[in-house]
N, C-alpha and C positions, 0 to 999 in steps of 0.2 A: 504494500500500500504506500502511495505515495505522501511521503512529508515532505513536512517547511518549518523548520523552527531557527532562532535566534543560538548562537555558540560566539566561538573563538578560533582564531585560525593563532598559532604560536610561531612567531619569527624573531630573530636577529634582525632589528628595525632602527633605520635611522633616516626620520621624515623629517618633511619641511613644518617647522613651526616656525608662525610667523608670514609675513608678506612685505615683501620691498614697497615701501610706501611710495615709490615713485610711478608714476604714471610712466607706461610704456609707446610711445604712439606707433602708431602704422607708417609700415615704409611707402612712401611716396612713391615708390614701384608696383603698385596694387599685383600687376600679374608679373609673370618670373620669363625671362628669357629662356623659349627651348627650341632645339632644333634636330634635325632629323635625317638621317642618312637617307640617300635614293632611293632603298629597297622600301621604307617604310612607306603604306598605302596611304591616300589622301584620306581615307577614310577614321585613319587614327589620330591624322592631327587636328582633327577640328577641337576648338578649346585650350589647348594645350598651353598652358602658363596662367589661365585664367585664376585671379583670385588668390597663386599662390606668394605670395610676398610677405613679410612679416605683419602677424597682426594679432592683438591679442585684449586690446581693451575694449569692453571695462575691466576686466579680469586683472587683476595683481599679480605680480612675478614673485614666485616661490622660490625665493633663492638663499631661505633661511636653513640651512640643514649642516651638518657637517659626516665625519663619517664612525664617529663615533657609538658605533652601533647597541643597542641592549636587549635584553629577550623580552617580548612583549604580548599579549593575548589579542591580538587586532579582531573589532568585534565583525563576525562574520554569520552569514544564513547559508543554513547546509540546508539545501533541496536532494529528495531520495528518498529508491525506493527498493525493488531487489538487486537491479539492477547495473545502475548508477547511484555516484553520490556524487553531488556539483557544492563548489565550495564557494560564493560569493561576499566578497570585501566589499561591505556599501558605502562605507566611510573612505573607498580610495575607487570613489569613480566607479563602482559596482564590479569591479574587476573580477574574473570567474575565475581562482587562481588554479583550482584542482577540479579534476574530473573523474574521475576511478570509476572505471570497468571493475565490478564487484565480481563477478565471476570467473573472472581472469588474472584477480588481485593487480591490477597494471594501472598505473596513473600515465594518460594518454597525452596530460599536458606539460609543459615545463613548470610544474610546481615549483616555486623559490621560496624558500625559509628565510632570504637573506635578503632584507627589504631596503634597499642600498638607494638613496634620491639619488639620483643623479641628472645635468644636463643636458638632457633629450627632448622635452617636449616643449610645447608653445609657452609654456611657464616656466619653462627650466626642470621643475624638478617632477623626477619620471623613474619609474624601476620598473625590473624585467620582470619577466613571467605570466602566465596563463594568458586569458583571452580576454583585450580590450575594446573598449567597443569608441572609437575615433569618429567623435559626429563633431562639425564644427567647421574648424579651420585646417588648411595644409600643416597636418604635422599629428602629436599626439594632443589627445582630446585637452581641453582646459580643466576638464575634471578629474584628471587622473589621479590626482593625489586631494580628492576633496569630496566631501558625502555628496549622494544623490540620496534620492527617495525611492525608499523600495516599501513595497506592499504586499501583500497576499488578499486573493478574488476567488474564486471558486466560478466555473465555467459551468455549462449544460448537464453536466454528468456530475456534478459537485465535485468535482477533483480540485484541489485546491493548483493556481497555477503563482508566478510571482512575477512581480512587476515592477522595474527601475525608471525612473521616471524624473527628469527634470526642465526646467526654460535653458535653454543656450541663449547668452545674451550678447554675445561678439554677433551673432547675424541674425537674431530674434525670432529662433525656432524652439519648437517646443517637441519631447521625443520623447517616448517610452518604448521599452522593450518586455516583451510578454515570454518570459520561461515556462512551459508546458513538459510536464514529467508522468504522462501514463503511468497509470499502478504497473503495467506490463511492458512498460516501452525500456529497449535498449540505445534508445537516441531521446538527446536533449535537443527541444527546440526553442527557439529566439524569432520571436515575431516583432521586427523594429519597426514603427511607427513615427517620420517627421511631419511635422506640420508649420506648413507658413502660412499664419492666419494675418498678417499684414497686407496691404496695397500694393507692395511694389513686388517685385522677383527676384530670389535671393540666392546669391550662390550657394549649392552646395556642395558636400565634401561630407564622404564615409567611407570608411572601410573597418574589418574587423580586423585586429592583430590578434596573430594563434600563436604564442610561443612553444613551440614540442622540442624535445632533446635532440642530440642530435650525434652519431657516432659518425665514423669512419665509413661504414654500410649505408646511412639512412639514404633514402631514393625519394628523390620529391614529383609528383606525377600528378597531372593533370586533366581535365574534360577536353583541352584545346594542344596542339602539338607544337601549334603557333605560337612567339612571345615578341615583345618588345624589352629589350635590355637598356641600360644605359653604359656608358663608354666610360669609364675610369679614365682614360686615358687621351679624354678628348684634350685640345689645348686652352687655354687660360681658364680649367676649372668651367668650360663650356657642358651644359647640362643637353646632352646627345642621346639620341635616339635610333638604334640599331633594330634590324627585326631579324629572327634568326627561328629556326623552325627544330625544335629538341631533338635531339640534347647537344646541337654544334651550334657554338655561337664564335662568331667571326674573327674576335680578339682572342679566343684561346680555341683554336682548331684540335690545340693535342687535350683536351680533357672532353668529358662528359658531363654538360654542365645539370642533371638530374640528381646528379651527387655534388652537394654541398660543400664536402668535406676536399673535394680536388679545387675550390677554388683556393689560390692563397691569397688574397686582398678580400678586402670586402666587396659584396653584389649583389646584386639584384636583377629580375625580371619580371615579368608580365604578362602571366597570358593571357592572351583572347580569347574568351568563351565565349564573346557572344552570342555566336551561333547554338551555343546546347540548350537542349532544352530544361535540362536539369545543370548549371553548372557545379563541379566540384573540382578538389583539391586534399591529393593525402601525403602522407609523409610515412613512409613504409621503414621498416629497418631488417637488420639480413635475414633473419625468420621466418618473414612475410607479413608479421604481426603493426599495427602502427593504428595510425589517427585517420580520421577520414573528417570531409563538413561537406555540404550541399544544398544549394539553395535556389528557390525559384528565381526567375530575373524581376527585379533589373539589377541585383545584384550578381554581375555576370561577369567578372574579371576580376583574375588571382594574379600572385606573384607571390617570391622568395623572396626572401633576403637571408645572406650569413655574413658573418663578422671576418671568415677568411681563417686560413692556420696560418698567416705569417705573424712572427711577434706584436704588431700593432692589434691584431685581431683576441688575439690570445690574450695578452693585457686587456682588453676592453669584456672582454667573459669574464675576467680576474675580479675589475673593478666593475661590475653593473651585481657579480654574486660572488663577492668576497670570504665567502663562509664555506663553498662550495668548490668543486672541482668538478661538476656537470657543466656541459655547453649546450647551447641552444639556435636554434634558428627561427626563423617566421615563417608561415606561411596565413597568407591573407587575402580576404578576398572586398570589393571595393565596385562602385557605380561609375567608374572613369575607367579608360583601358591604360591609363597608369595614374599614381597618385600627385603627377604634374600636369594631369589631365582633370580640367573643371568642368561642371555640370550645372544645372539651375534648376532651383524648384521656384514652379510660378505663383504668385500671388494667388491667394485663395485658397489652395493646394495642399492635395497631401502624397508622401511615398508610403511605400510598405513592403516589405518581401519577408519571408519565413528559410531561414536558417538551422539545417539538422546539424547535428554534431555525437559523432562516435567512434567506436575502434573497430577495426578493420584487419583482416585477415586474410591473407594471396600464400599461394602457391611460391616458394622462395624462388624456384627454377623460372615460375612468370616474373615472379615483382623484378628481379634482377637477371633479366634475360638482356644480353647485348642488342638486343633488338629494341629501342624504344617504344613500340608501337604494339609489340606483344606487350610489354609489363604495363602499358596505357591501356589495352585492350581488355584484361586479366584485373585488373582493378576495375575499371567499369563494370566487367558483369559481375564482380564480386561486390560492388555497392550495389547495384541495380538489384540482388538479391536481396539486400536489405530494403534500400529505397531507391522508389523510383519516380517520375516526374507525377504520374498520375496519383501516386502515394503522397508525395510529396505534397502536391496541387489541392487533394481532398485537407489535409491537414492544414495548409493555408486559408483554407473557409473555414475550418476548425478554430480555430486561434483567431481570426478575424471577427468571429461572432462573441467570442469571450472577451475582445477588446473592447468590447461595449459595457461591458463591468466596469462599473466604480470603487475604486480603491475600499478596502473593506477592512483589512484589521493592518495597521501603517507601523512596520517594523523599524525604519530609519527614516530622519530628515535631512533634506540637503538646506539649500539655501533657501532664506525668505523672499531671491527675487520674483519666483515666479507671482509670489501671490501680491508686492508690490507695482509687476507689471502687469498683471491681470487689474490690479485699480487704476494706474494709471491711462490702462487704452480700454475702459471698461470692457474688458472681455469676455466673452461669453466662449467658455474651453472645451472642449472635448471630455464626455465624461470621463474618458480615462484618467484624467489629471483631477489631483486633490490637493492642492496649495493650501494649507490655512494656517490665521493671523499668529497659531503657534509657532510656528517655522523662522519668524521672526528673530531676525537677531541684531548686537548692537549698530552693525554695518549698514544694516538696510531700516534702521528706525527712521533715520533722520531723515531719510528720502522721503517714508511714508508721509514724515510730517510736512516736508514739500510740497506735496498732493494736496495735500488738505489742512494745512495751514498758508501756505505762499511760503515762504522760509527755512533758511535751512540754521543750527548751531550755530554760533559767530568765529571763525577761524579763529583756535589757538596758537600764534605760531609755534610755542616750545613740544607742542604737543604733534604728533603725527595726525595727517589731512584725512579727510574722509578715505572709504574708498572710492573710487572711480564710477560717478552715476552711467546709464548705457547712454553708448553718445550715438542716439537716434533722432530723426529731425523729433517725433514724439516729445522727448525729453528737454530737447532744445526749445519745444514750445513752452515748453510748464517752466524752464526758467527764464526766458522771456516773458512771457506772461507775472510771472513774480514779479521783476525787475520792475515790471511798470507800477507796481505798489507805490504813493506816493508816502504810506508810510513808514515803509522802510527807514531803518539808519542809516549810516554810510558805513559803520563795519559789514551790518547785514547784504548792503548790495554790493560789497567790498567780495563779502563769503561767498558769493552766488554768480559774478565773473568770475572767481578763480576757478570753480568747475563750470560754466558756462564755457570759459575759454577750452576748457581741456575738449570738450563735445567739437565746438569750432576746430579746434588744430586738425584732432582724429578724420574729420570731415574736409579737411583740405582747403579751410575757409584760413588763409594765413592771418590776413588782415583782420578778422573778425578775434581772432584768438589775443592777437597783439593788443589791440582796442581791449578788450576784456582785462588782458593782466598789466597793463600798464594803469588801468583804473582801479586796477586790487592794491600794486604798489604804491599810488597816490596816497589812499587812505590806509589800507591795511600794509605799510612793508615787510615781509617776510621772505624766507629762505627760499619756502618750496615753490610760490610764484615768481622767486627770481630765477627759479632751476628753468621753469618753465620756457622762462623768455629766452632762455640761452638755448635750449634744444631749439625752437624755434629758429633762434639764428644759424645755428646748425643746420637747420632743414635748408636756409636760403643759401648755406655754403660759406657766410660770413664769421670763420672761427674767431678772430681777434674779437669783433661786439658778443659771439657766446663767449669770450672768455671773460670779456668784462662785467655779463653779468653772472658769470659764477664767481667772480670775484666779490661782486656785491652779495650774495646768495653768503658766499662764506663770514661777512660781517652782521648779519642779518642773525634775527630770534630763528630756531628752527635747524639753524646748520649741525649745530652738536648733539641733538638729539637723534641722531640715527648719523649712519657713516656714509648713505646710500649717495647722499649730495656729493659728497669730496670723492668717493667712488670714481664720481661721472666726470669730475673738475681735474683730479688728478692726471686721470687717463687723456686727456682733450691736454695740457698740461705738457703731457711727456712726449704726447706726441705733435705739439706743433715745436719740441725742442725746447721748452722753455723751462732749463734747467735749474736754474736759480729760483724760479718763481717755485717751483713744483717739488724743490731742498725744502724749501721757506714755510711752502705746505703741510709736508711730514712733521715737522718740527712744532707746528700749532696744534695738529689735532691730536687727539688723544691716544697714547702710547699703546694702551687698549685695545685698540681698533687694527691693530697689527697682528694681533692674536685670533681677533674675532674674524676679522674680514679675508677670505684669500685672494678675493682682487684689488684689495690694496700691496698686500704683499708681494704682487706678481709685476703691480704697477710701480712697487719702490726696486722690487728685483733688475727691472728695466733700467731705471734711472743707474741704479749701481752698476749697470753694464759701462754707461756714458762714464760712471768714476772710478771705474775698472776697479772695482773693488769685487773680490772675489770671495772675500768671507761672506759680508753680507747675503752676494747672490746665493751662499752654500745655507745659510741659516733663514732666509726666506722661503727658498723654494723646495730645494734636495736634502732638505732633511726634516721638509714635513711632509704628509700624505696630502698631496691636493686631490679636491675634494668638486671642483665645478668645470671641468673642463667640459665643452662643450663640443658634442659628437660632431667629426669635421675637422675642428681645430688641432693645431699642435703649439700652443703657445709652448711650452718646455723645450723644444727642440731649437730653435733659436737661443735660449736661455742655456741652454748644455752647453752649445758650441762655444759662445761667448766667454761660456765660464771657465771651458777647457783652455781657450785661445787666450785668456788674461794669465791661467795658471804656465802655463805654456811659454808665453813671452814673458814672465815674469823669471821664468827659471830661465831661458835660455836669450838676454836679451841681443847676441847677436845675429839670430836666425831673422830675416827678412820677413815681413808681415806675411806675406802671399805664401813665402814657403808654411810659416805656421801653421796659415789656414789649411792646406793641403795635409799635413802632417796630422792634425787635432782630427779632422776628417776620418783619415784612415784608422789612427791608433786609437781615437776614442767615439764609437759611436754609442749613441745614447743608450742608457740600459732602459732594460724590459719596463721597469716602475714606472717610467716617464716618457714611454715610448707609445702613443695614438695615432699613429699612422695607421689611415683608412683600407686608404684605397691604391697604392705603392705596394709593391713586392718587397 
């Protein structure tokens, strides 16, 4: 019989508490530059770059964590019944970490006990393992490390099913996902549900992340044979687009790209399923035994990703599950035929498709038969024995008619926006959804008092700012409409441009935003609307006026209560060279903050480069565990060679510079601990 109750998942945990009080804005690049080899069809680049460029407000950037990890009981809902048991994290973005085939004793997904933040997703802070569900913006979800709302309903049959449920407020959708667990059923299914109940057309962006283990053996197989890759190796970090038909893809002729474990960089690809009527995606290992998922369209395009077995890859398994010596890979599946591929949900609008998920078992001579097209073939009729499109299709009305259920006994709460934006655009929501005034928390009061009062708190400067109200024209009306209160104060309409402007900047309204926070600084001067104006000048290219007003920003109420300001000043600082100024800096703020923050210490690391000072660099950087390096980057690797090339010429000062660099090159390459190299062999 199938249950639902409330427990505890036990991990080695080190999350983000806390939020960078700093508003993040959007890159002035809305879509991403992509491009596409010949062979690629015209038929796959429609869209492509759409919507994917930084963006992430109103949402706060989670970049409080460090990696000092503890053992903790993170609260979690076990759904199960003979068959299955599904372990879901509500409190971290409803994450499904674990899935255990009961029968078979076999956990099908990359379970992690080692709950490691790290900088991966659109907030920064993100850990690996099990199955996410990525609704929102290009990248990982905004809630990945933050409660949603889950529920329990009872369907037709009175089966109880469960439901995650929250507002996305970066594009102002609203989504729930429907978990259905038969008393008898050997697959879990996920019925996703978005809705744009707005005027306009909004982009969107989904996919699920599956993390499953991954050996030497594991074979990753497809409904489609067809894929699109990207190029590691295109020129200036050009984001390229290969098509290649499995398991040979064009950049590495001598491997078999179906197996994982032969790639050495990190990769990825994409298949095209368009065309199945059922699409799926499994990940087999040498037995025959593995994972399987399948889903009606229109979610109808997969892809891999692995981390690669060269050092950089191997370090980054290290650091995302440092408690561990299991690896893992992705496989995912998504409504774009890659995830630099954009789609749109139109105004009025809703999506929906039903998602099975189970373990899977082939013949080991099929799953790993040199022939691609047998082990493709040999897994299909082996899922299609379980499920199949008209199985599938009946279950998808199944689940569609229990989504008309109203939330019934409410196990967790996420955030209070939804039920603040349901009063602000008087909305009338889909029974699915149950917002109420309980959800409320101290973040989202003062907005409600906006609504219905006109006003918001009077800015404190010593005190950290709101958070981030959503910067919809919606919003922007309710505080223009304030503004025009005649009886406001002038701190109150002081408090009420400073977030007005932030709506305006996100919006690309320059000039509106300037006008805003140069009327906050009039009446109210403080730190964090002076950070403001300087990002903005930033955005026009003019660093000398943003450095000036981080300078003011630095004399101002506001600066010392959080590090996040001189973070941004430092770094803008170092890098237009202005060495003295950014000495001067260190030396005022608080000695503290060297300890707490590691992007000041990577930012003082820097400067010690310019005073060849080599201890420093060693006591900053190589002999603590950094802790936010952001997937992509190699900030360390230029900090090794420096540090090598000062030790270097220090011992040997008559060796010519260029021979140095040549010398430090060879005889010291950066070890494993500090070594992120992605996408390089």
């Amino acid at each position: 019989m199938t249950s639902i109750k409330s427990g505890t998942f036990k991990a080695n945990a080190a999350l983000p508490i806390g939020a960078n009080p700093l508003p993040s804005f959007r890159d002035p690049k809305h879509d991403a530059l992509v491009r596409v080899k010949p062979q690629v069809s015209s038929e796959h680049t429609a869209l492509m770059g759409l919507d994917c460029g930084k963006r992430s407000l109103p949402y706060q950037i989670q970049d409080r964590y460090d990696r000092n990890r503890e053992e903790q009981d993170i609260p979690a809902i076990i759904m199960e019944n003979d068959y299955l048991k599904a372990t879901f994290l509500p409190t971290l973005g409803g994450r499904l970490i674990s899935l255990t085939d009961k029968e078979n004793d076999r956990e099908l997904l990359y379970c992690n006990a080692s709950l490691q933040a790290c900088n991966l997703s659109n907030l920064d802070a993100w850990f690996a393992g099990g199955i996410e569900w990525n609704i929102g913006q290009y990248g990982h979800a905004f809630t990945t490390c933050s409660d949603v709302f889950a529920s329990t309903q009872k369907d037709e049959e009175g089966v109880q099913f469960l439901r995650l449920f929250e507002y996305e407020r970066c594009k102002g959708l609203w989504w729930h996902i429907d978990f259905h667990l038969g008393d008898t059923s050997r697959l879990l299914y996920a019925q996703v549900h978005i809705h744009n109940l707005s005027s306009e057309r909004k982009s969107l962006y989904y996919w699920t992340n599956t993390a499953v283990p991954v050996t030497e053996k594991t074979r990753v197989l497809a409904s489609s044979n067809e894929a699109l890759y990207l190029d590691p190796y295109a020129k200036n970090n050009t984001r390229l687009f290969g098509h290649m038909n499995m398991p040979r893809m064009e950049i590495y002729e001598d491997i078999d790209a179906s197996y994982p474990s032969q790639f050495k960089a990190s990769n990825e690809y994409f298949f095209l399923c368009e065309k199945s009527p059922m699409p799926w995606e499994c990940a087999i290992e040498e037995d025959g035994s593995g994972f399987f998922e399948a889903s009606t369209p229109p979610l109808s395009y997969r892809k891999m990703f692995c981390w690669g077995s060269h050092a950089g890859g191997k370090r980054w398994q290290r650091y995302l599950s440092p408690d561990s010596e299991a690896e893992y890979i992705e496989v995912q599946s998504g409504l774009a035929p890659s995830q630099l591929h954009g789609s749109y949900l139109e105004a009025q609008s809703s999506i929906c498709w039903t998602q099975a998920f189970g373990s899977l078992d082939i013949s080991p001579q099929e799953a790993h038969s040199p022939q691609y097209e047998v082990a493709m073939q040999a897994a299909e009729a082996t899922i299609r024995l379980i499920i199949d499109e008209k199985r599938l299709s009946a279950m998808h009305q199944t689940c569609l008619k229990a989504s008309e259920r109203s939330p019934e006994i409410l196990l967790n709460k996420g955030s209070g926006w939804g039920f603040v934006e349901q009063k602000a655009q008087n909305l009338s929501l889909p029974v699915a959804f149950h917002f109420g005034m309980d959800s409320i928390k101290d973040q989202e009061l003062p907005y409600l008092g906006l609504i219905t009062e006109g006003k918001l708190p009077v800015m404190d400067p010593n005190s950290r700012p709101l958070s981030t109200p959503p910067c919809s024209n919606t919003w922007k009306a309710i505080f223009m409409t304030a503004l025009r209160n005649p009886c406001l104060t002038i701190q109150e309409s002081a408090t009420l441009n400073h977030y007005l402007g932030i709506i305006h900047l996100e919006q690309e309204e320059v000039s509106y935003a300037q006008t805003c926070w140069l009327k906050t600084m009039e009446n109210l001067p403080n730190a964090w609307t002076a950070r403001n104006l300087a990002q903005l000048e930033i955005r026009r290219g003019e660093m000398e006026e943003a450095l000036q007003w981080y300078s003011i920003a630095s004399n101002l109420s506001g600066f010392m209560t959080d590090s996040a300001i001189a973070e941004e000043y430092c770094t803008l600082l170092v890098a237009e060279q202005k060495t003295d100024k950014a000495q001067k800096l260190f030396q005022d703020i608080p000695s503290t903050w060297m300890d707490s923050s590691e992007a000041l210490s990577i930012i003082r690391a820097k400067l010690a480069v310019q005073e060849k000072n080599a201890p420093l660099i060693k006591r900053l950087v190589f002999d603590r565990e950094v802790g936010h390096i952001r997937e992509g980057d190699i900030p360390l690797n230029s900090l090794w060679f420096s540090y090598q090339f000062i030790l270097y010429s220090e011992a040997h000062p008559e060796v010519p510079e260029d021979e140095v660099a040549k010398i430090v090159k060879e005889r010291y390459p950066i070890p494993q601990a500090f070594n992120f190299m992605m996408f390089r062999e």
